[in-house]
C-alpha positions in Angstrom: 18.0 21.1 10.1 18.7 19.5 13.2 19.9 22.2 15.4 16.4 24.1 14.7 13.8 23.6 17.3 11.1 23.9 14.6 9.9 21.0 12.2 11.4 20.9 8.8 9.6 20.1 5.7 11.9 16.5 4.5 9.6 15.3 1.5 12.0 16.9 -1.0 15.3 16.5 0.6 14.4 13.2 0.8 13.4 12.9 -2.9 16.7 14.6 -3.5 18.7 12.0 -1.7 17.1 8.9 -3.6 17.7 10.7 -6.6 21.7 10.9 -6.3 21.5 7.2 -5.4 19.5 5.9 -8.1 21.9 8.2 -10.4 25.3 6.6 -9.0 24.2 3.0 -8.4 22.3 3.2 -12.3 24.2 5.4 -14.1 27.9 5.3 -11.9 26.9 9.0 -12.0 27.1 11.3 -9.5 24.9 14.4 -9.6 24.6 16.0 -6.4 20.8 16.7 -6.4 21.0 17.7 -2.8 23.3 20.6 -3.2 22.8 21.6 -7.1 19.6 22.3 -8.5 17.9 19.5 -10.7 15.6 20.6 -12.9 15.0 16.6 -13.7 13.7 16.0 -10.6 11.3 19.3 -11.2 10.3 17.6 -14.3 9.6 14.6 -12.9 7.4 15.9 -10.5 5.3 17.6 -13.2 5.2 14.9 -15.4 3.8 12.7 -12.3 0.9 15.5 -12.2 0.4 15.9 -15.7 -0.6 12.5 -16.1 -2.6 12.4 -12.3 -4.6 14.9 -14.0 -5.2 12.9 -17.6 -6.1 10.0 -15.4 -8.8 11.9 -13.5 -10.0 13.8 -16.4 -11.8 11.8 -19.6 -12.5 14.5 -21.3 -8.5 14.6 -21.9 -8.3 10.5 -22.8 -8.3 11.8 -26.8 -4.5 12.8 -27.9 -6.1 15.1 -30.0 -7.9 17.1 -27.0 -5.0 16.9 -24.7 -2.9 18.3 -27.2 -5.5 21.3 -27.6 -6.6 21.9 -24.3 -4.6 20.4 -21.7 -0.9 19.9 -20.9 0.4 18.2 -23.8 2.9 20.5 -24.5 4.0 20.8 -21.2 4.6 16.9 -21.4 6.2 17.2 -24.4 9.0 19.8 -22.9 9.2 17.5 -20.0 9.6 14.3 -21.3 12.3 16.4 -23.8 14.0 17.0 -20.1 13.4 13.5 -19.3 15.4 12.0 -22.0 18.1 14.5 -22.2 19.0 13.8 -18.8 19.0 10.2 -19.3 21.0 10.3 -22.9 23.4 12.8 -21.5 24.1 10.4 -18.7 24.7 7.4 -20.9 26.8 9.3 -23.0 29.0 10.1 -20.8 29.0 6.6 -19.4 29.9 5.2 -22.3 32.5 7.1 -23.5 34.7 6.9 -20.2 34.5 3.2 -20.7 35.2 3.6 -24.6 38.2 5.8 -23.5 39.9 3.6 -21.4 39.6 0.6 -23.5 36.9 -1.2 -22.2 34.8 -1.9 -19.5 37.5 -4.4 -17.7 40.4 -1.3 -17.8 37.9 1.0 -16.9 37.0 -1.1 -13.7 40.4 -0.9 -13.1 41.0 2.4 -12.9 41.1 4.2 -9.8 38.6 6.1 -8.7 39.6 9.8 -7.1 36.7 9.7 -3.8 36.6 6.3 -3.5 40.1 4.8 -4.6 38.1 2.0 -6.9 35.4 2.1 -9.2 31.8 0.3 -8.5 30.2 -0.9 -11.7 26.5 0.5 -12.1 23.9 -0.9 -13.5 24.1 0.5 -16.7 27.5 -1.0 -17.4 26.0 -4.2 -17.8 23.7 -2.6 -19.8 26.2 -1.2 -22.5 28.0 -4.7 -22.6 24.5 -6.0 -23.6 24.1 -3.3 -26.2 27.7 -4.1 -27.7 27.0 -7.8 -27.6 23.9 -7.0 -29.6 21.7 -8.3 -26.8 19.8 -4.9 -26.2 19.5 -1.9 -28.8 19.6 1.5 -28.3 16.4 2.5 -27.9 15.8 -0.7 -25.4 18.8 1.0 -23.2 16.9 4.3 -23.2 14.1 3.0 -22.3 15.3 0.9 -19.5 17.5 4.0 -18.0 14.6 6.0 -18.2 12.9 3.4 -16.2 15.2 3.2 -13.6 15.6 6.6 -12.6 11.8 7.8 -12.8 10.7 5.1 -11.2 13.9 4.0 -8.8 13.7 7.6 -6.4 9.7 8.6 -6.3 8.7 5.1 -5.0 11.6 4.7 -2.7 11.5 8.3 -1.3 7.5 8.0 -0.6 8.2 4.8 1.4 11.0 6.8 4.0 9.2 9.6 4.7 5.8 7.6 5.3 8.1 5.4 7.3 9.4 8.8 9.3 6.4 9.7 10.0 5.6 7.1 12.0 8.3 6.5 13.7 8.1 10.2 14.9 4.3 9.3 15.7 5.0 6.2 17.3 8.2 7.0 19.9 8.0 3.3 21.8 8.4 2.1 18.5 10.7 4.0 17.4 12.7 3.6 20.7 12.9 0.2 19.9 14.8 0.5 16.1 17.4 2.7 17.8 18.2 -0.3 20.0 18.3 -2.0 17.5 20.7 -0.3 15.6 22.8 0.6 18.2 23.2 -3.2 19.3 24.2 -3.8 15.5 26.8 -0.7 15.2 28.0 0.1 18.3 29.4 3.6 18.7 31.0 2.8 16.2 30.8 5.9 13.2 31.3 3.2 10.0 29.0 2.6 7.3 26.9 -0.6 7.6 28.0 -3.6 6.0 25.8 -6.1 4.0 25.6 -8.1 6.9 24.6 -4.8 9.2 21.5 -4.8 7.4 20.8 -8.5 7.3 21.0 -8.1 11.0 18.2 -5.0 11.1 15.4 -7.2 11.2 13.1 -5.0 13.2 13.9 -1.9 11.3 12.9 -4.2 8.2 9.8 -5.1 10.3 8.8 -1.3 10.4 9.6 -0.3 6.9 7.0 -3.5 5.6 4.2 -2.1 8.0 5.0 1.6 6.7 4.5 0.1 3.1 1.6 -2.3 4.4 0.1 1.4 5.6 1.4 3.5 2.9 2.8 1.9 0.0 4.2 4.0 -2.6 1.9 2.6 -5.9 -1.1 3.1 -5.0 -2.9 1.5 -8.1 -1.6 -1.4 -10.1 -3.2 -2.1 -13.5 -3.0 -4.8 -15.6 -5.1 -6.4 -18.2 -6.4 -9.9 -18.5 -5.1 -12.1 -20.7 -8.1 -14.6 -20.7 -11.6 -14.7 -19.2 -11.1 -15.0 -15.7 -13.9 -15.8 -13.1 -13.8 -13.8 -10.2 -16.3 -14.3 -7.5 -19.7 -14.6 -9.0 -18.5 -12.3 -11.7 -16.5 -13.7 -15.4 -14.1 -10.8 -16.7 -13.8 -11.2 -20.1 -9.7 -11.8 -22.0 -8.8 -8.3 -22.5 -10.4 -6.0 -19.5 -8.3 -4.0 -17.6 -8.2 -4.7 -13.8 -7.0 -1.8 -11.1 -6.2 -3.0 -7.9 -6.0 -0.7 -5.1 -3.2 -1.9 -3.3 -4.2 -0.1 0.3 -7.6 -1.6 -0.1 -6.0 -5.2 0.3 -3.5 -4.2 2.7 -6.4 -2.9 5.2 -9.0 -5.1 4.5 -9.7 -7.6 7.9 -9.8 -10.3 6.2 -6.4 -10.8 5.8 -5.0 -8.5 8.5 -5.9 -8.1 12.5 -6.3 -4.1 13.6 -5.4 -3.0 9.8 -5.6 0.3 10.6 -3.0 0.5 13.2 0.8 0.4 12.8 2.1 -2.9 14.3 5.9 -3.9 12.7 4.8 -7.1 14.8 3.0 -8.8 12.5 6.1 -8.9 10.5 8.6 -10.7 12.9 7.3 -14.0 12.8 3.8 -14.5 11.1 3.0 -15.4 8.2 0.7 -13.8 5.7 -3.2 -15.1 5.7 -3.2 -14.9 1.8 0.4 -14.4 -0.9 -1.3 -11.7 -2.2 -2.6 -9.8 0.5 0.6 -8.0 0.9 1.4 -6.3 -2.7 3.5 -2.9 -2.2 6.0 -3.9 -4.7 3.3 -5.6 -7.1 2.9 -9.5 -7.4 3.9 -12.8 -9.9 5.6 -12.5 -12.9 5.5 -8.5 -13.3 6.2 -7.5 -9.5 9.1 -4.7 -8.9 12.7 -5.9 -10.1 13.9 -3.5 -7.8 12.3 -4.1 -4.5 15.4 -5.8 -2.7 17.4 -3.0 -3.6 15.1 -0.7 -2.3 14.5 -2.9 0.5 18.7 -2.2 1.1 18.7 1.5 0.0 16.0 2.7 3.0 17.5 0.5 5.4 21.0 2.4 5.0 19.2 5.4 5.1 17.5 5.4 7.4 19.7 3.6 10.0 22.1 6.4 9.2 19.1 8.9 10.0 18.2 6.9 13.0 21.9 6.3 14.5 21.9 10.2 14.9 18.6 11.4 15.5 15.1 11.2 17.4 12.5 12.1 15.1 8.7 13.8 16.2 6.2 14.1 13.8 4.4 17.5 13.7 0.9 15.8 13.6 -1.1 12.3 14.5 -1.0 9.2 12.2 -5.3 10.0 12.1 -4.6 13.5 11.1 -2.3 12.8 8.2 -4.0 13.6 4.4 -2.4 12.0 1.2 -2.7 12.8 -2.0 -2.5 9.9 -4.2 -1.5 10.8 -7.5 1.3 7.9 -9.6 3.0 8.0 -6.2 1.0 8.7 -2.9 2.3 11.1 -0.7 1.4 13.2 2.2 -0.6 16.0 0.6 0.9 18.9 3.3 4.3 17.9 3.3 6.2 15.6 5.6 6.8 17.7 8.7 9.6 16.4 11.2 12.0 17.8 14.1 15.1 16.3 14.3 17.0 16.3 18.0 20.3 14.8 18.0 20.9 11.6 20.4 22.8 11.2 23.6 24.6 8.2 23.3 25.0 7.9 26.9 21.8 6.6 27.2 22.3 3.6 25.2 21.3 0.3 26.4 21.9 -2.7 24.6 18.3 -4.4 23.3 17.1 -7.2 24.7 15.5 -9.8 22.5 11.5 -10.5 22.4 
């Protein structure tokens, strides 16, 4: 991909990526999405449109016509998919753990790539499980959760955030400065504190999500009257918010429509809620700050090696905002590979 002179097509790759590392930090599985075929992740995709479609389309609200006429039994065969994948994976979890006597000795075992073991996410669930804390079909559910929604969102939000920075090269200039100045020449991974220290990069990646972000309608439902403006909405009516409707409107935001990580250094926000790409209160994402930490590693990696150049304007760009927006042509980069020798240290602003 990077020795072609053409632009390549990332959306998927990138979904790809995000899957394997919502699948090993999760599930402590590793499934190689990038190299082997994943017919989850084609399910997945389908299911998102199936249910864009229901959405859009009344005449399908009724079970009992979508079953008929539309694409219920093409959910039913992917949601099938979905679970396998997901039982299959916990399975398999907990039976390596079962095998070596417990989740302690199984920590302690040595891992053959890595030399230890990292405990995932749904270790902690299994304890809970065993304790009595969480049943079975509460693990499944959760699991489910965690992959579906831990990769779409995620993988939205770094190719938005490509896209701009290969539409925005001062900008861009600027976040390879910054990363060099925080690794070096050296080739190691980051470190936690590496990405503490990325505070412009983090800069850019909350304006792409101010711009773009992933969920672009959040619903929820009253839970008494509420007054709202002139207006009273009754306990029990369901509310949409558009979340790119708050995030642009001038009100709360100078220039809205163009892409300033700026505003993110040092300001603060004109209203709590008029930034909401992760949701808001009680029910907001519980996994934004590891989101927050999965793009930043991937894309500093991304970043240390390459220039990016988008194949078309920020004002030409069309989404299509289905459960997760997206651009509706595809995502179309060229990569060139950096010379190092022109590295300058970044000087602070």
């Amino acid at each position: 991909m990077a020795e072609s002179k053409d632009y390549s097509e990332v959306f998927h790759i990138i979904s790809l990526c995000t899957l394997d590392v919502i699948c090993e930090s999760a599930l402590g599985a590793n499934i190689d999405a990038q190299r082997v075929p994943s017919p989850y992740l084609d399910a997945v995709f389908k299911m998102k449109y199936i249910i864009h479609q229901r959405q859009i389309k009344p005449q399908y609200y009724p079970d009992i016509i979508f079953n008929l006429f539309g694409a219920g039994s093409d959910q039913k065969k992917c949601v099938k998919l979905l679970h396998e994948f997901t039982t299959t994976a916990i399975e398999k979890r907990k039976a390596l753990i079962q095998a070596a006597g417990g989740l302690e000795k199984f920590m302690e075992e040595k891992n053959e790539s890595s030399g230890h073991r990292k405990m995932a996410f749904l270790d902690l669930m299994l304890q809970m499980v065993e304790k009595g804390d969480l049943d079975r079909d509460g693990l499944q559910e959760e699991v489910d959760t965690f992959v579906f929604e831990g990769h779409d969102t995620t993988s939205a939000a770094m190719n938005f955030f490509l896209h701009l920075m290969g539409a925005n090269p001062e900008i861009q200039e600027r976040v390879h400065r910054e990363i060099d100045d925080v690794i070096g020449d050296s080739v190691r991974d980051l470190t936690f504190d590496d990405i503490g220290r990325l505070r412009y990069l983090e800069a850019c990646l909350k304006e792409t999500l101010r711009m773009y972000p992933s969920v672009p309608m959040i619903a929820r439902q009253c839970v008494e009257d509420t007054k709202v403006g002139n207006h009273i909405l009754p306990k029990g009516t369901g509310v949409v918010i558009i979340a790119s409707m708050v995030h642009r409107d001038p009100r709360y935001w100078d220039n809205p429509e163009i892409f300033n990580p700026e505003r993110f250094l040092d300001s603060e926000l004109k209203h709590p809620y008029a930034y909401i790409p992760f949701s808001a209160g009680s029910r907001n994402c519980i996994g934004q700050r590891f989101a927050m930490m999965e793009e930043k590693c991937i894309i500093a990696r991304i970043l240390r090696e390459f220039k990016v150049q988008s194949s078309v304007r920020t004002d030409q760009l069309r989404i299509a905002a289905e459960l997760i927006i997206r651009p509706m042509h595809g995502n179309y980069i060229k990569f060139e590979r950096r010379n190092f020798g022109d590295y300058s240290p970044m000087t602070s602003s």
